[in-house]
C-alpha positions as CSV (number, residue, x, y, z in Angstrom):
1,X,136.9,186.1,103.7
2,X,133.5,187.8,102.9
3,X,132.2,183.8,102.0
4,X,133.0,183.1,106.0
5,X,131.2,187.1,107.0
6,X,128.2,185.9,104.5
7,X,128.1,182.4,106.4
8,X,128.2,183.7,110.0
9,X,125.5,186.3,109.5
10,X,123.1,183.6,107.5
11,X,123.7,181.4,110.5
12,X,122.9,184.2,113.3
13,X,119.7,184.9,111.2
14,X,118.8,181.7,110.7
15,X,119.0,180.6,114.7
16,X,117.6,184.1,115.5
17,X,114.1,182.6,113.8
18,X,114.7,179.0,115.4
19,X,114.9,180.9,118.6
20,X,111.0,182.5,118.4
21,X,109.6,179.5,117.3
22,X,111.3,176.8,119.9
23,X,108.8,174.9,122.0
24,X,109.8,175.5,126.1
25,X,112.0,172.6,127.5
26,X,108.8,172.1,130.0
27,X,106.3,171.9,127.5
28,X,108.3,169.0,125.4
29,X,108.9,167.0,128.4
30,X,105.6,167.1,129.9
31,X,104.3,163.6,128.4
32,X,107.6,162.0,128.6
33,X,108.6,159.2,131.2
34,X,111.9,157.7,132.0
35,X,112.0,154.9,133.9
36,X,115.0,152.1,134.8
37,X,116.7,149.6,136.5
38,X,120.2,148.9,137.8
39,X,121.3,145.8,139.1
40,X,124.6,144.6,140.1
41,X,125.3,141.3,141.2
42,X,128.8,139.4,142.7
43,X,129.1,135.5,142.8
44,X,132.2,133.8,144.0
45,X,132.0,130.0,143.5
46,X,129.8,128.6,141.0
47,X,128.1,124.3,141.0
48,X,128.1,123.0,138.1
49,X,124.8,121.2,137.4
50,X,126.6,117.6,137.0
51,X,128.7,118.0,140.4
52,X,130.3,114.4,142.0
53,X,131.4,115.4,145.6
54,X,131.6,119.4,145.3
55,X,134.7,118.3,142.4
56,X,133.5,120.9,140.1
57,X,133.3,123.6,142.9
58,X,135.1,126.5,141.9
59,X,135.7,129.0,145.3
60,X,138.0,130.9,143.5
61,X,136.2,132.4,140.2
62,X,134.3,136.2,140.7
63,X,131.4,136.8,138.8
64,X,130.6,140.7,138.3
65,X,127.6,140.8,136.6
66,X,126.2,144.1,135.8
67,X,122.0,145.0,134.4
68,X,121.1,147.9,133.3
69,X,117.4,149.1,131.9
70,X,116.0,152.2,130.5
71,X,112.5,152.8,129.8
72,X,111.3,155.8,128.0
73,X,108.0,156.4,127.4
74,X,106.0,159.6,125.0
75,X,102.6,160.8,124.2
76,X,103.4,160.8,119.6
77,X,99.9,162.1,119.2
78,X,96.1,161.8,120.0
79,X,95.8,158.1,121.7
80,X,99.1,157.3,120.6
81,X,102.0,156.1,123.3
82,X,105.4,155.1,122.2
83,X,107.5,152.9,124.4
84,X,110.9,151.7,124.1
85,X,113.2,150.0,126.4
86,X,117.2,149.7,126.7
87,X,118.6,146.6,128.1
88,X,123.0,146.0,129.0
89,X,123.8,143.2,130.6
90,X,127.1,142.5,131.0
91,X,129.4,139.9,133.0
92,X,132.9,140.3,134.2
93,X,134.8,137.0,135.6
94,X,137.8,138.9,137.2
95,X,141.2,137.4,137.7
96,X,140.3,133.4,138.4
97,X,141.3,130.5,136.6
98,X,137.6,130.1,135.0
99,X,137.3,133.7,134.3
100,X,134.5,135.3,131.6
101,X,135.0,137.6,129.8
102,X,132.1,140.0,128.5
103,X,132.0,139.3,125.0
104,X,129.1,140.9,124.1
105,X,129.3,144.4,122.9
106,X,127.0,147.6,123.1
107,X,123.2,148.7,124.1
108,X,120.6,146.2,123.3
109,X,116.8,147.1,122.2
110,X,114.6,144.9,124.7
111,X,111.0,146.2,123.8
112,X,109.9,149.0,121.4
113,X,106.0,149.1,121.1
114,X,102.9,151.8,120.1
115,X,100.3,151.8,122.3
116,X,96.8,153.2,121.2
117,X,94.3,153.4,123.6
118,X,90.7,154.2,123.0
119,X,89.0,155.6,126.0
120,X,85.0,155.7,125.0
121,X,85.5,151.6,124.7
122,X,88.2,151.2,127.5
123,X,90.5,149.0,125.0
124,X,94.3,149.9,124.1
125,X,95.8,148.1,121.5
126,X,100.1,147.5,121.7
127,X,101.9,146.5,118.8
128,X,105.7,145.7,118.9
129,X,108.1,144.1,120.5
130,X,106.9,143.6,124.3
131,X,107.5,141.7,127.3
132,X,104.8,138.8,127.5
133,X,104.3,138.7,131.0
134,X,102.5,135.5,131.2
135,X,101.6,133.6,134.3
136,X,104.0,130.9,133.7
137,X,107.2,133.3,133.1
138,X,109.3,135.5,135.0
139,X,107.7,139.0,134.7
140,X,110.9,141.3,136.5
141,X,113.9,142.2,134.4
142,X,114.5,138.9,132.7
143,X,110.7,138.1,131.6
144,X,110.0,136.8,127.9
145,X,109.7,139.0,125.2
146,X,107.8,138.7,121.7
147,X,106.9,140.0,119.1
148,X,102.7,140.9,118.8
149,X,99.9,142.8,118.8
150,X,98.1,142.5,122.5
151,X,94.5,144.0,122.7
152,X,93.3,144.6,126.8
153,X,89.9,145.6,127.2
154,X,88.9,147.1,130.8
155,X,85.0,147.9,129.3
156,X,83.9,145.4,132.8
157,X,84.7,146.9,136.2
158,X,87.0,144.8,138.3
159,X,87.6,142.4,134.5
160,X,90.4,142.9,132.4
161,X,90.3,141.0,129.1
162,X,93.5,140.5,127.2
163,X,94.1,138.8,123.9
């Protein structure tokens, strides 16, 4: 019994010095961003791409697809950003003959990058996995997504060089 007295005092002493040295909720917030995206979708009869006639017409399948994306976003250190981004996409066929079933399982990582950014030159530098956003791609929710380093330079007013 005086083990479990011994343990709750070491414990209130030990939070009663945690407790003068915490950092404010406010002040270890202040450079962090969270953003996201939810999108739902419903789809009742699909085409397939080889169709004769409307014979593969199928008016009685239901499609629930659900998107979800969270971005968060932190100041690590001088010039240093972190980014990641949470991606679930899921799709639920309901009760037709052609139902789906959501097969895939849990919380994916879509992009997880560190940005440095030097401001006397105007050029950041991101490393990591990132969305490409190229001309020829999709840029919203479903754009293309590699793995690089990307280095934009904004040195020129009105010029934005990116490699």
């Amino acid at each position: 019994m005086k083990l479990v007295k011994l343990s709750l005092v070491a414990a209130l002493a030990a939070g009663a010095f945690s407790a003068a040295n915490a950092t404010p909720l406010e002040e270890a917030i202040k450079d962090v961003d969270v953003s996201g995206v939810l999108r739902y979708r419903y789809d009742t009869g699909n085409f397939d791409k080889n169709f004769v006639n409307n014979s593969n017409l199928n008016n009685s399948k239901q499609d629930h697809k659900y998107r979800a994306q969270v971005n968060f976003s932190a100041a690590i250190a001088d010039n240093f950003k972190a980014f990641v981004q949470f991606d679930y996409n899921a799709a639920d066929g309901g009760y037709g003959a052609n139902g789906i079933k959501n097969d895939q399982k849990g919380l994916f990582v879509r992009q997880l990058y560190l940005t440095y950014t030097n401001e006397d030159v105007a050029t950041s530098v991101i490393a990591g996995k990132q969305q490409l956003n190229l001309i020829w791609t999709d840029n919203a929710i479903d754009g293309l997504v590699g793995t690089g380093v990307k280095v934009v330079n904004n040195s020129i007013d009105g010029l934005t060089l990116a490699a």
